[in-house]
Residue frames as qw, qx, qy, qz and C-alpha x, y, z in Angstrom:
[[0.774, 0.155, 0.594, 0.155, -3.66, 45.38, 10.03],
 [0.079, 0.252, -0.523, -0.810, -2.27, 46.12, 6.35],
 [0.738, 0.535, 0.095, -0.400, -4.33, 46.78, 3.75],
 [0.266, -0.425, 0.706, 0.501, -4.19, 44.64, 1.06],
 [0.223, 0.232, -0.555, -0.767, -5.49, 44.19, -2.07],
 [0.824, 0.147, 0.272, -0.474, -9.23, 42.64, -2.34],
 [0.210, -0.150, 0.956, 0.142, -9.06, 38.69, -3.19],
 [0.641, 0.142, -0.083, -0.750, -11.06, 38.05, -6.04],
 [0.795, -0.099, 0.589, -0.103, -12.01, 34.27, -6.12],
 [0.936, 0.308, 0.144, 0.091, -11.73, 33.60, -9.84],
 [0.537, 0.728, -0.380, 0.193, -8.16, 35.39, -9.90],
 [0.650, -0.408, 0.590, -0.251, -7.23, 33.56, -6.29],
 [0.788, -0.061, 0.609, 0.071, -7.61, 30.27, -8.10],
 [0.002, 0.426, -0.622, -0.657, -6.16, 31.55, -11.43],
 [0.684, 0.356, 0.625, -0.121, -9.40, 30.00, -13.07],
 [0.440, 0.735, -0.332, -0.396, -8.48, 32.49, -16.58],
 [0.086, 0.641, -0.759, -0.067, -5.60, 29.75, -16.58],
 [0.236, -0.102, 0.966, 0.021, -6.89, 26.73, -15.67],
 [0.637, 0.516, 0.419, -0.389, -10.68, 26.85, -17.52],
 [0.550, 0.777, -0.200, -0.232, -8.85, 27.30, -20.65],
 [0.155, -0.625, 0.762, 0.068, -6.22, 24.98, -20.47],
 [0.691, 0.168, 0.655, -0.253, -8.36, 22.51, -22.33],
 [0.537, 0.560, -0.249, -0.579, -7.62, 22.06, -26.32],
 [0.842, 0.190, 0.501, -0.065, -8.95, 18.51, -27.34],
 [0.171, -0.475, 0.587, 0.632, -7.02, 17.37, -30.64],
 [0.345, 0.589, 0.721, 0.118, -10.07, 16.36, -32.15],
 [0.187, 0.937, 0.086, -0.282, -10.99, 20.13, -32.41],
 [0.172, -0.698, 0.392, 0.574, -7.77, 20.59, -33.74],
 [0.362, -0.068, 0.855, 0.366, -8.69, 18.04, -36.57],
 [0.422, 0.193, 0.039, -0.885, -12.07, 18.78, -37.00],
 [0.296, -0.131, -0.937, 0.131, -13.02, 15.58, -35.50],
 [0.752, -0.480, -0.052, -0.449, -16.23, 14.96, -33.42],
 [0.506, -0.121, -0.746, 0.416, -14.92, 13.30, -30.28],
 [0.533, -0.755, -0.008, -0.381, -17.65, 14.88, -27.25],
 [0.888, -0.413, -0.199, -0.019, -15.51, 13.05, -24.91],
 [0.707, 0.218, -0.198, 0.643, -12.26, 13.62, -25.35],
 [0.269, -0.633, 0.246, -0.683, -13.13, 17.48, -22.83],
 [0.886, -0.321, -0.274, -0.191, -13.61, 14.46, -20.68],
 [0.886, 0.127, -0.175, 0.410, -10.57, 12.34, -21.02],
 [0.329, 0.612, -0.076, 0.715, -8.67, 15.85, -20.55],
 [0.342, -0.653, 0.225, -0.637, -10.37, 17.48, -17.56],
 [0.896, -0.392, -0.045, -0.204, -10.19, 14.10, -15.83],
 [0.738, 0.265, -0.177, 0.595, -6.30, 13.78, -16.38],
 [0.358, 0.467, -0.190, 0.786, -5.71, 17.16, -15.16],
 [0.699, -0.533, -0.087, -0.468, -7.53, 16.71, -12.34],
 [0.965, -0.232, -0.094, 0.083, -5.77, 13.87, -11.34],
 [0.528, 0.420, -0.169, 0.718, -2.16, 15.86, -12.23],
 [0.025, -0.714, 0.169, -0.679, -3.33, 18.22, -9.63],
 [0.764, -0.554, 0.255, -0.212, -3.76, 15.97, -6.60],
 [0.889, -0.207, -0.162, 0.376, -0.91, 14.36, -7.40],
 [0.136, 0.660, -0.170, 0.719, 0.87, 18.17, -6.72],
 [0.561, -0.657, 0.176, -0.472, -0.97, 18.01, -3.48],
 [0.941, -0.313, -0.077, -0.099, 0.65, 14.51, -2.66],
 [0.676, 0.312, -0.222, 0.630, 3.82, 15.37, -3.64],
 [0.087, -0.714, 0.087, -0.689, 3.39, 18.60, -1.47],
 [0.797, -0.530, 0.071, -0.280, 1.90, 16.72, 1.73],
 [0.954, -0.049, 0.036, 0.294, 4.87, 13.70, 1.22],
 [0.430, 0.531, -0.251, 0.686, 7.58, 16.63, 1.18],
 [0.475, -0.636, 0.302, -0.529, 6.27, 17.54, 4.95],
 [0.871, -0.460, 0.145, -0.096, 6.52, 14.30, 6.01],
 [0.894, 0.099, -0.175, 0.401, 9.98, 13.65, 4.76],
 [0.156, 0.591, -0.390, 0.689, 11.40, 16.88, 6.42],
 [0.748, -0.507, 0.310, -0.297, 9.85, 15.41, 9.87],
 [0.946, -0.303, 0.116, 0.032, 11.39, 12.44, 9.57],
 [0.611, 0.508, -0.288, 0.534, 14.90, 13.77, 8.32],
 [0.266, -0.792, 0.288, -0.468, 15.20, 14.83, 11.96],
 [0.286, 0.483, -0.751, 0.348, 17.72, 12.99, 13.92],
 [0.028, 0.224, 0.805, -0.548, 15.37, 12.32, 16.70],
 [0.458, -0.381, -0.256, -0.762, 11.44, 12.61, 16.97],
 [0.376, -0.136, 0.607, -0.687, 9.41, 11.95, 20.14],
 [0.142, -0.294, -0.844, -0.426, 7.09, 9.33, 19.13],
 [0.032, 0.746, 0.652, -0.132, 4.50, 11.57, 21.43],
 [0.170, -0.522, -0.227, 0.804, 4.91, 14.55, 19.66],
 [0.516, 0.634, 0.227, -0.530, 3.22, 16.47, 17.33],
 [0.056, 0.457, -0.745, -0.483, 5.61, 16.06, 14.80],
 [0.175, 0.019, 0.982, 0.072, 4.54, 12.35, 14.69],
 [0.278, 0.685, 0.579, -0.344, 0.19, 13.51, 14.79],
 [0.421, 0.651, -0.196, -0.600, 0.94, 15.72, 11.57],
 [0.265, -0.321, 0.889, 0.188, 2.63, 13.05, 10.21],
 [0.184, 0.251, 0.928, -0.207, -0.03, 10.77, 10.49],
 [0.245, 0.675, 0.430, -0.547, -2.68, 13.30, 9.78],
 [0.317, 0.722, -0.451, -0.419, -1.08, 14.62, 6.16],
 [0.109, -0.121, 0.965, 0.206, -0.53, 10.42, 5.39],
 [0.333, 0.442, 0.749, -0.365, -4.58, 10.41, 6.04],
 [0.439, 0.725, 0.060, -0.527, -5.20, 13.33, 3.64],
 [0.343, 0.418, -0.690, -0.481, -2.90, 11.30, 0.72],
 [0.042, 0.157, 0.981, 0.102, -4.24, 7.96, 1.28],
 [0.454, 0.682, 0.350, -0.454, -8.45, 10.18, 0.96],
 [0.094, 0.716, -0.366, -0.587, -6.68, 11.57, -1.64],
 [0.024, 0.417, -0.859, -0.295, -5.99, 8.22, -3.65],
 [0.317, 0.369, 0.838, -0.247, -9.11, 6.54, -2.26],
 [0.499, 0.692, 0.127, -0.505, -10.96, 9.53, -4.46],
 [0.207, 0.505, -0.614, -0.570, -8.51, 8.55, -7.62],
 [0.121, 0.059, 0.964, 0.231, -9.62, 5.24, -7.58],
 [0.272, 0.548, 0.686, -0.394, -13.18, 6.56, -7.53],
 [0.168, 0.527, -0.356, -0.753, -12.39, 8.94, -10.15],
 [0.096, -0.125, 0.931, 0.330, -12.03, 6.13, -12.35],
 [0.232, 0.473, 0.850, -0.023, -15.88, 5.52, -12.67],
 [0.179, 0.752, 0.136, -0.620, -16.18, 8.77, -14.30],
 [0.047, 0.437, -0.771, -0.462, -13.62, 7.65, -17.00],
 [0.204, -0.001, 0.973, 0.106, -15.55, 4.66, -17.27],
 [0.457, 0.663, 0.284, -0.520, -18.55, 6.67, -18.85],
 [0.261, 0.570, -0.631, -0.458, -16.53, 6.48, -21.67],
 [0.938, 0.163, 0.287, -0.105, -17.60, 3.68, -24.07],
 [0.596, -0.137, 0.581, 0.537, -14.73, 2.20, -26.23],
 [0.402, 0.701, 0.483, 0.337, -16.37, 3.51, -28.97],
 [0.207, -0.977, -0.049, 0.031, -16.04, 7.03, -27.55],
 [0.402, -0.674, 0.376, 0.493, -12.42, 6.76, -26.83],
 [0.568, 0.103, 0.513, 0.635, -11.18, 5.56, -30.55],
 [0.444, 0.801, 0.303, 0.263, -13.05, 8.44, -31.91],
 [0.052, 0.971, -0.222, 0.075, -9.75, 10.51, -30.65],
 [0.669, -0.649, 0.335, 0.136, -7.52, 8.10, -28.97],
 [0.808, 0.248, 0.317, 0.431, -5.35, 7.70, -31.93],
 [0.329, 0.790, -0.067, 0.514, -4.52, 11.43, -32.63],
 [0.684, -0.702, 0.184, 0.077, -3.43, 10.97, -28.19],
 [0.884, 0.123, -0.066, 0.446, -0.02, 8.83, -30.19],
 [0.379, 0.221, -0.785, 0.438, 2.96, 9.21, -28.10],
 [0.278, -0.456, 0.367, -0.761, 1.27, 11.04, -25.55],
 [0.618, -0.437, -0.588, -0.286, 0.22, 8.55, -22.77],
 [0.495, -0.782, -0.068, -0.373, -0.14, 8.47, -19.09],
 [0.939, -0.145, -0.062, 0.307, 2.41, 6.27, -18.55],
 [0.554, 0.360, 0.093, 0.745, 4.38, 9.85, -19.03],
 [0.437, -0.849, -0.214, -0.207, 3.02, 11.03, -16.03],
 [0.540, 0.458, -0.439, 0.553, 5.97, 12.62, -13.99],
 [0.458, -0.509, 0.150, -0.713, 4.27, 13.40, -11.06],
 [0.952, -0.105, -0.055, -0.283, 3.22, 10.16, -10.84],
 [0.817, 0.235, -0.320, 0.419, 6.86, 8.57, -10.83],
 [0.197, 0.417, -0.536, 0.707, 8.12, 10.96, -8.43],
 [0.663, -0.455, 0.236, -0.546, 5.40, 10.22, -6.00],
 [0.933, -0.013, -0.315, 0.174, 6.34, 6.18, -6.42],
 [0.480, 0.508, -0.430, 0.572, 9.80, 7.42, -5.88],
 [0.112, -0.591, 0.249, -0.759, 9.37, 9.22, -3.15],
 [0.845, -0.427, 0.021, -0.320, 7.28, 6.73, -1.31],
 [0.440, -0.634, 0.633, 0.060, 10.10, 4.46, -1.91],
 [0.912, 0.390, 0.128, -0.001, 9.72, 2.57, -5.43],
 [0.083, -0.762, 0.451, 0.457, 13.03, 1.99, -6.72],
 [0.615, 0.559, -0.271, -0.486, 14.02, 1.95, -10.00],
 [0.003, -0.297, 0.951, 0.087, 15.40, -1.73, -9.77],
 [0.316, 0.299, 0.876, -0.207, 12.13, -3.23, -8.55],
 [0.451, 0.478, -0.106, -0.746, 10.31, -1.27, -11.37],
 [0.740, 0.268, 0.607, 0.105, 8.31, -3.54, -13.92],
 [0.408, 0.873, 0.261, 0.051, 9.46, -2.66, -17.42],
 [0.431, -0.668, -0.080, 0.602, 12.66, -1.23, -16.29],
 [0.358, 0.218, 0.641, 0.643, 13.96, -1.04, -20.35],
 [0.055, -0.696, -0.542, -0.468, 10.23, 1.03, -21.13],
 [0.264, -0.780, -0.462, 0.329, 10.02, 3.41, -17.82],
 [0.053, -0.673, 0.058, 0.736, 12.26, 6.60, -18.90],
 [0.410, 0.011, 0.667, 0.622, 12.31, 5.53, -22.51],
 [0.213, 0.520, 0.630, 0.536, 9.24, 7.83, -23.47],
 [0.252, -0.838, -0.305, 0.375, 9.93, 10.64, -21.33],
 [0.280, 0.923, -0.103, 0.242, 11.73, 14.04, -22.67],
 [0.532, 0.211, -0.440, 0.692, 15.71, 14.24, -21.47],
 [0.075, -0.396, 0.530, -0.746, 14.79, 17.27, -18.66],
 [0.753, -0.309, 0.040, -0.580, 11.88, 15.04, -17.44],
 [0.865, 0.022, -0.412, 0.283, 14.19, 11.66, -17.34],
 [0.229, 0.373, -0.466, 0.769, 16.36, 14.18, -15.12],
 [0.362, -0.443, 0.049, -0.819, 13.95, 15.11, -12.85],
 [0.925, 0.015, -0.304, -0.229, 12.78, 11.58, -12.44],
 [0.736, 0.215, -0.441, 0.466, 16.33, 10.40, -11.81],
 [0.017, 0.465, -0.360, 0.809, 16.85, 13.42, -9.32],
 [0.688, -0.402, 0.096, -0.597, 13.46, 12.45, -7.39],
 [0.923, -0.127, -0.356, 0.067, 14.91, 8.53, -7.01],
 [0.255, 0.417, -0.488, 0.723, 18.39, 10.32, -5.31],
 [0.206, -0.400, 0.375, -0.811, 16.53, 11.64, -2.69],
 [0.096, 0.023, 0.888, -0.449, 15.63, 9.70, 0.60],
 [0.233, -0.292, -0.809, -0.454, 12.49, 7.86, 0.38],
 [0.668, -0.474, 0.224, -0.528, 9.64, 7.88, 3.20],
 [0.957, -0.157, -0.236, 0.062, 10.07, 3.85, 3.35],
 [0.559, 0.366, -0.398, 0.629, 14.05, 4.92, 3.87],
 [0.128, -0.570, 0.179, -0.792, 13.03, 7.52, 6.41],
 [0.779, -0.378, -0.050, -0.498, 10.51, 5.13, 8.23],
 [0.838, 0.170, -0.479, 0.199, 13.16, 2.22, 8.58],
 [0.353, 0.373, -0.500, 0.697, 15.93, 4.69, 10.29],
 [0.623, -0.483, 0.170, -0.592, 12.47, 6.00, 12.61],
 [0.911, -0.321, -0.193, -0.170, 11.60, 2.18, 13.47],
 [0.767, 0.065, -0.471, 0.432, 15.51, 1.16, 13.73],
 [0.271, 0.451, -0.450, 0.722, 16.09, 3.91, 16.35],
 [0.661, -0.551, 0.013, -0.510, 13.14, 2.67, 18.87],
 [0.188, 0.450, -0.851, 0.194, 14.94, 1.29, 21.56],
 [0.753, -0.345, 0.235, -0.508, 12.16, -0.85, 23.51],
 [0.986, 0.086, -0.108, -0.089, 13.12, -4.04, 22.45],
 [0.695, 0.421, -0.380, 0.443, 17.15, -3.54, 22.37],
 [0.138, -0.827, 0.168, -0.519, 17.15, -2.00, 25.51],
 [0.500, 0.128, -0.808, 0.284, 19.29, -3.63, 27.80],
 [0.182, -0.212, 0.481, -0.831, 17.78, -1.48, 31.06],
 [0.614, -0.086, -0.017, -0.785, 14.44, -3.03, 30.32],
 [0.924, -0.019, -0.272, -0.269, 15.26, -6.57, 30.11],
 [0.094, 0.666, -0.693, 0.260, 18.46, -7.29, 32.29],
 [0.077, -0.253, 0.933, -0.244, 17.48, -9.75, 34.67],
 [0.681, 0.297, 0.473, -0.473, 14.81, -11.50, 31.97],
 [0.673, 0.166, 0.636, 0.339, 14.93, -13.74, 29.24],
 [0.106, 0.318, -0.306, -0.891, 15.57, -11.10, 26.33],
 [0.630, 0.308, 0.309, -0.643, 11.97, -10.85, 24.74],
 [0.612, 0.331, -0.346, -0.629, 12.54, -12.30, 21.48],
 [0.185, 0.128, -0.956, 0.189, 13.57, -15.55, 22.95],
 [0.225, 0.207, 0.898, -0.317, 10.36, -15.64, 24.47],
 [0.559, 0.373, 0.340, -0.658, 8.19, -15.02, 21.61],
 [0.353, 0.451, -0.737, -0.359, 9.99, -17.23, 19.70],
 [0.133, 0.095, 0.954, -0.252, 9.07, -20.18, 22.10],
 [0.473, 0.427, 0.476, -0.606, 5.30, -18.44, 22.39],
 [0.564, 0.486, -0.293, -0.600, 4.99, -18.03, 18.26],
 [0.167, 0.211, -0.959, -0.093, 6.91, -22.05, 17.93],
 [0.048, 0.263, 0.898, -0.350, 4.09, -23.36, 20.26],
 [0.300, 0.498, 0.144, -0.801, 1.45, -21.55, 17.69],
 [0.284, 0.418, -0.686, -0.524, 2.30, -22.69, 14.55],
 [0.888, 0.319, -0.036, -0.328, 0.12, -25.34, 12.87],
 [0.826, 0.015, 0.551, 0.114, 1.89, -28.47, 11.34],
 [0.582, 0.638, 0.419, 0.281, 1.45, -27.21, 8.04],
 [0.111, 0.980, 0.019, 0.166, 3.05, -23.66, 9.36],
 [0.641, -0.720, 0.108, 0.244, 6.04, -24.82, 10.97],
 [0.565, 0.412, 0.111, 0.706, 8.41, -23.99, 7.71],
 [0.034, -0.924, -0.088, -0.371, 7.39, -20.23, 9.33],
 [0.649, -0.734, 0.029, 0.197, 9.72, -20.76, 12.37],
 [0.764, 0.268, 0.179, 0.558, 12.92, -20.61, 9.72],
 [0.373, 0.546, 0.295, 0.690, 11.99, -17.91, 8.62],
 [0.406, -0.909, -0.044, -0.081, 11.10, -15.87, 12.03],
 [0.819, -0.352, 0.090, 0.443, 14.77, -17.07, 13.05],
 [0.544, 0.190, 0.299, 0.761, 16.11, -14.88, 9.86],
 [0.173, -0.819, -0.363, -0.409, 13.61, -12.06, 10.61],
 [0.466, -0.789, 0.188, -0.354, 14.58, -11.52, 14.38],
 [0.804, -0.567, 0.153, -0.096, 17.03, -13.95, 15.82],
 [0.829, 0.023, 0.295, 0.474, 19.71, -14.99, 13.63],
 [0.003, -0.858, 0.112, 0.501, 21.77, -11.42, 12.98],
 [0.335, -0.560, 0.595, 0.469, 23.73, -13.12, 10.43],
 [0.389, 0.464, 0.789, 0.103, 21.08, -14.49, 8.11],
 [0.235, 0.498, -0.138, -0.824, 20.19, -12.40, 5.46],
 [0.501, 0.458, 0.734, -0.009, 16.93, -13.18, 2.95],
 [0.252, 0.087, 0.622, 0.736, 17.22, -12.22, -0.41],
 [0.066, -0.523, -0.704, -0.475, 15.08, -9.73, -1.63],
 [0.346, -0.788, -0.507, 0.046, 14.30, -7.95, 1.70],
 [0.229, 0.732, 0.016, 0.641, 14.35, -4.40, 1.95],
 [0.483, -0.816, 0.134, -0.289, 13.77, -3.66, 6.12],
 [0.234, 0.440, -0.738, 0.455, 16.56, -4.29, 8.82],
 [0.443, -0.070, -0.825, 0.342, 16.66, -7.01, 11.25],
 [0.010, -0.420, -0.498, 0.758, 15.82, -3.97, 13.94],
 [0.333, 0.010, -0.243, -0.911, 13.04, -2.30, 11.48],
 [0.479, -0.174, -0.849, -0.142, 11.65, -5.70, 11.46],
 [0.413, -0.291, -0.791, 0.347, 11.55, -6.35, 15.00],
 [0.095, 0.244, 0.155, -0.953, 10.89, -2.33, 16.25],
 [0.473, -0.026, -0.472, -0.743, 7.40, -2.80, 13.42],
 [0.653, -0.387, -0.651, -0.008, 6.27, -6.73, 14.90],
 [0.246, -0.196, -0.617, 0.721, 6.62, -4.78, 18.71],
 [0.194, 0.060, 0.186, -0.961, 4.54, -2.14, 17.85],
 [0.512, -0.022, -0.746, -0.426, 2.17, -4.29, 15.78],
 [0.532, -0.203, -0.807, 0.156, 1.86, -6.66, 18.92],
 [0.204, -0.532, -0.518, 0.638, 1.43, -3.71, 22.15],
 [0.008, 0.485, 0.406, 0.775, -0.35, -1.14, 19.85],
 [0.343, -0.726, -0.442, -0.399, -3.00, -0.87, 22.93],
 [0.590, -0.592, -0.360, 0.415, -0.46, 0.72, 25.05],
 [0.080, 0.925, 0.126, -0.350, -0.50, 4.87, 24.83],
 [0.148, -0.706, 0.467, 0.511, 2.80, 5.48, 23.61],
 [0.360, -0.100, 0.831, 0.412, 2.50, 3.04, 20.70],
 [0.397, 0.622, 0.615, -0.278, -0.85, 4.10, 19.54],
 [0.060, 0.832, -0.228, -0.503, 0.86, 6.71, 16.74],
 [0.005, -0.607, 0.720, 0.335, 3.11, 4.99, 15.72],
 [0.453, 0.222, 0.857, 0.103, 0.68, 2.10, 14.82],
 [0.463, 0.818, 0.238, -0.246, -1.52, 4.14, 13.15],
 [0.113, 0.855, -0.301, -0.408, 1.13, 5.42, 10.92],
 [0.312, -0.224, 0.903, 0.189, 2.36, 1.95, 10.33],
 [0.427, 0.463, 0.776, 0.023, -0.97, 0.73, 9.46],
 [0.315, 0.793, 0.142, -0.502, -1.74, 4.22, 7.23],
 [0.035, -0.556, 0.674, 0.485, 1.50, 3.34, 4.90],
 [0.243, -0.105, 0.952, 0.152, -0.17, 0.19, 4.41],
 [0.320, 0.686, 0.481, -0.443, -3.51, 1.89, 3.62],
 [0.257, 0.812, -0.194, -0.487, -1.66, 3.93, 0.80],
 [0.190, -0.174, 0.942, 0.215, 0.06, 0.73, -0.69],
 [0.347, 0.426, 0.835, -0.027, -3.59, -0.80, -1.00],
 [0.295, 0.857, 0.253, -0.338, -5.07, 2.38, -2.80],
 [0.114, -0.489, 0.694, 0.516, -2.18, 2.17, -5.14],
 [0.397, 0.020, 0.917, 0.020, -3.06, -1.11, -5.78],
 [0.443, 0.680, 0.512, -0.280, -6.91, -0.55, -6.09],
 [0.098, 0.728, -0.094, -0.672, -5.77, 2.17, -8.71],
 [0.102, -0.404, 0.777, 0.472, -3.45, 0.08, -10.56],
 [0.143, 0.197, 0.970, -0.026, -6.15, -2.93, -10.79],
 [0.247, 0.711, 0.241, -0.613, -8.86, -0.57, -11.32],
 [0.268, 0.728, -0.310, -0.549, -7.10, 0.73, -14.53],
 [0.297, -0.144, 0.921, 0.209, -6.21, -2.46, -15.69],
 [0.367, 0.557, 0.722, -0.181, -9.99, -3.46, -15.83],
 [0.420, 0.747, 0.326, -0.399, -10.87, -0.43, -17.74],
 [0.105, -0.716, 0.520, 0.453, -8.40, -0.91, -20.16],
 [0.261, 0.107, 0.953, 0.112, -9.34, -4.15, -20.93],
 [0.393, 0.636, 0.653, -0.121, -12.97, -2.95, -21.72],
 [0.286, 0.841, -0.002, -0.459, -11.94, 0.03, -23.89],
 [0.362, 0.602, -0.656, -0.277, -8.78, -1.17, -25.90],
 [0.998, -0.028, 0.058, -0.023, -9.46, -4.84, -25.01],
 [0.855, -0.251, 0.203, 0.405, -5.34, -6.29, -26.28],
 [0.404, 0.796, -0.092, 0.442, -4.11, -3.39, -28.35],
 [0.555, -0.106, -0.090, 0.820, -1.09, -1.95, -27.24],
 [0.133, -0.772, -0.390, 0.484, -1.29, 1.65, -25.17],
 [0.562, 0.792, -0.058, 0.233, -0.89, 4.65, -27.30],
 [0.459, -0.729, 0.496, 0.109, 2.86, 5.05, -25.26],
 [0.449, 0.663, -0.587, -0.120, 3.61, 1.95, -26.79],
 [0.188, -0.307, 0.908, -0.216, 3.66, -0.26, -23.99],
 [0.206, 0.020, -0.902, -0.380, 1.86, -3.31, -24.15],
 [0.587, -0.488, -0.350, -0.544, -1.73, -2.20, -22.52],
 [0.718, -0.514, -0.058, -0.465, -3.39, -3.90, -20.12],
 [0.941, -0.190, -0.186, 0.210, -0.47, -6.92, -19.59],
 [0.435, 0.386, -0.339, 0.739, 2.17, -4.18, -18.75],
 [0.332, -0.572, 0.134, -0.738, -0.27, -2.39, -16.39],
 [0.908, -0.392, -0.035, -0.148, -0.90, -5.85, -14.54],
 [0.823, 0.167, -0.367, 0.401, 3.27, -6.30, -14.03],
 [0.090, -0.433, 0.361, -0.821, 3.32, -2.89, -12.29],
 [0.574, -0.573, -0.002, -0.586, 0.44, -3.76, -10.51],
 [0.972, -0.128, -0.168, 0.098, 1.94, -7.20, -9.23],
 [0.760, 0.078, -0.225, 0.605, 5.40, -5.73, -8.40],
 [0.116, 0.576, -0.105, 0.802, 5.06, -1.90, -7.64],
 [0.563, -0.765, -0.311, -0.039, 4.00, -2.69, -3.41],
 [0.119, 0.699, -0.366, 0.603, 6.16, -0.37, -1.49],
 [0.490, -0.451, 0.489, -0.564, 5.25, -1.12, 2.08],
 [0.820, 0.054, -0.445, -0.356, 4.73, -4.85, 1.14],
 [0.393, 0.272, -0.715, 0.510, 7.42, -6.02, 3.96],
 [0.124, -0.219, 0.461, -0.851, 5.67, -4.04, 6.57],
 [0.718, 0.066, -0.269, -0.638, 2.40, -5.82, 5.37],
 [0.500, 0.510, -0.686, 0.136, 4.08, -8.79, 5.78],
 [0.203, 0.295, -0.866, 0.348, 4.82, -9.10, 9.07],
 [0.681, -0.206, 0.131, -0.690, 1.74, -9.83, 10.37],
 [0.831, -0.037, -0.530, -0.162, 2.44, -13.70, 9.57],
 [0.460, 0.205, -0.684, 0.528, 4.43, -13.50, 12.83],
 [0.359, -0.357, 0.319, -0.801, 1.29, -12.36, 15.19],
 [0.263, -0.213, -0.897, 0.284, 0.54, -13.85, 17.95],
 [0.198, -0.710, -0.538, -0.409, -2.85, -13.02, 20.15],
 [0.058, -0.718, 0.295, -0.628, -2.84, -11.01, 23.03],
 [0.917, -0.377, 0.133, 0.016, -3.11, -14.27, 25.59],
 [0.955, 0.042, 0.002, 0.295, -0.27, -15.75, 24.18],
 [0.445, 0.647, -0.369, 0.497, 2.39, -12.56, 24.45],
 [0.686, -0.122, -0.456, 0.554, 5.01, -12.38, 26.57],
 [0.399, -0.831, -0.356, 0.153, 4.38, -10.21, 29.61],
 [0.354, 0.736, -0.206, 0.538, 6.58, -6.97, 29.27],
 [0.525, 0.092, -0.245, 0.810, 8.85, -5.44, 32.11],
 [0.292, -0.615, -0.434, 0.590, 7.56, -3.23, 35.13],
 [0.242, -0.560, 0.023, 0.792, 9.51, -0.37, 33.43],
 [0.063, -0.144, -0.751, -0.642, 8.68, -0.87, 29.87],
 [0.032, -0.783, -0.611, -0.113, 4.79, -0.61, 30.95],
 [0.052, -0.820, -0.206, 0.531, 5.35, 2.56, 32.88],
 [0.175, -0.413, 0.390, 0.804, 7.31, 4.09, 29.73],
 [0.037, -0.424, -0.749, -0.507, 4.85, 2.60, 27.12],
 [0.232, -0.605, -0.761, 0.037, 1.93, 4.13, 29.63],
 [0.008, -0.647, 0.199, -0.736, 3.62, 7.64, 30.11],
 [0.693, -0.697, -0.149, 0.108, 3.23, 6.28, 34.04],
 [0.608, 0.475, -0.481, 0.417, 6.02, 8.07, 35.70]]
């Protein structure tokens, strides 16, 4: 084995660099503000796990830039596994948040005025992870306020991270290329499936629910219909409500989970966003953020518009129970079942 130099732990985690990377601007006034080492170490905390998400969400878009993936192969189980460790990962930010919330309003004004421009909302990290999942910069709230208090190479950067393929982008092309449902071998001499879970979902539907059959028709049956506003394809759609519906057969069991993890990281967004709201409200109550934006009623427009996966979330209005589906194809079980 080479030798190689003894690993000391505090120069391993460069601690010289990060213990000292702390200089409150109270001190710099010769202000009392105890809190404000807080306000700091709890920010840069958060700056570093979002490094790690950006790190973890750069593996999974080089899996799914691959032309093909097995949906049993590993590829698909890291996937999944490295979606688990950012959605822990987000579940702890929102917990963070009750540290922050030691802070009493009082506490924060005794610095949060010498903070002017600087706010979080000038998190770059934080925008390229949106990005990346698959926020784009149309459906942004704010659109006017979002680069407008960033530096010129950070507006670049920003702009660069929206270029590049999303995960939602990535996950579409995955879902549109599953062929169970389009497959002609599987369904030749049977009523093609969605025809019969259109009948089964029609003969479901409530009185009060039957406006929903329209709108399944423009989802899955009518190729030529197109609904304003919606981001997945016809076949993402339909390839998402299949897996959704036979999840408890082998070969689908991944690929639900992964479905249903995207929708895990959406909701921990959420929690985050809605979270921060609240504590905004109790510290600066209607003041305007130091950024400039307008506080707590900008932070609730993001929070109300910024769902990524919200489509995928969605389709659930279109399940049916497990009596009521249509019975699959001989060959389709044995392929869903690895039976060969």
């Amino acid at each position: 084995m080479k030798e190689r130099k003894p690993v000391y732990y505090g120069e391993y985690l460069q601690l010289q660099n990060i213990l000292n990377a702390q200089f409150p601007e109270s001190a710099k006034e010769g202000i009392r503000a105890d809190d404000e080492m807080l306000f700091i170490i709890i920010h840069q905390s958060y700056e570093l796990w979002f490094k790690q998400i950006t790190h973890e969400l750069n593996i999974v878009r080089d899996v799914f830039k691959q032309p093909n993936i097995s949906n049993n192969s590993a590829d698909i189980y890291n996937c999944l596994h490295r979606l688990k460790r950012i959605s822990a990962i987000l579940e702890l930010g929102v917990s963070q948040l009750g540290i922050m919330e030691t802070m009493t309003p009082l506490d924060f004004l005794d610095f949060r005025d010498l903070l002017r421009p600087a706010s979080g909302f000038q998190s770059i990290q934080f925008k390229v992870i949106e990005a990346a999942l698959g926020l784009k910069f149309d459906d942004r709230h704010g659109k006017g306020y979002y680069l407008s208090q960033l530096k010129p190479e950070d507006v670049e950067r920003v702009k660069k991270a929206e270029e590049e393929e999303s995960l939602f982008s990535l996950i579409m092309k995955w879902l549109e290329r599953m062929p169970f449902v389009n497959d002609p071998s599987y369904w030749y001499d049977a009523t093609p499936f969605w025809q019969q879970y259109r009948e089964a979902y029609k003969n479901s539907l409530s009185t009060a629910e039957a406006g929903n059959l329209s709108l399944f028709d423009k989802m899955f049956i009518d190729t030529s219909s197109t609904i304003e506003g919606k981001k997945i394809s016809q076949d993402a759609g339909r390839n998402a409500l299949f897996i959704m519906l036979y999840r408890d057969y082998p070969l689908l069991h991944l690929p639900f989970e992964l479905l249903s993890i995207l929708l895990e990281i959406d909701e921990h967004l959420a929690m985050w966003r809605y979270r921060h709201i609240h504590m905004v409200q109790r510290v600066i109550g209607n003041r305007t953020g130091t950024g400039g934006s307008t506080g707590a009623q900008y932070l609730r427009g993001a929070a109300d518009s910024h769902y990524i996966f919200r489509e995928f979330a969605e389709l659930t209005t279109f399940l049916l129970p497990r009596n009521m589906l249509p019975e699959l194809p001989t060959k389709l079980v044995q392929d869903l079942s690895f039976i060969k």
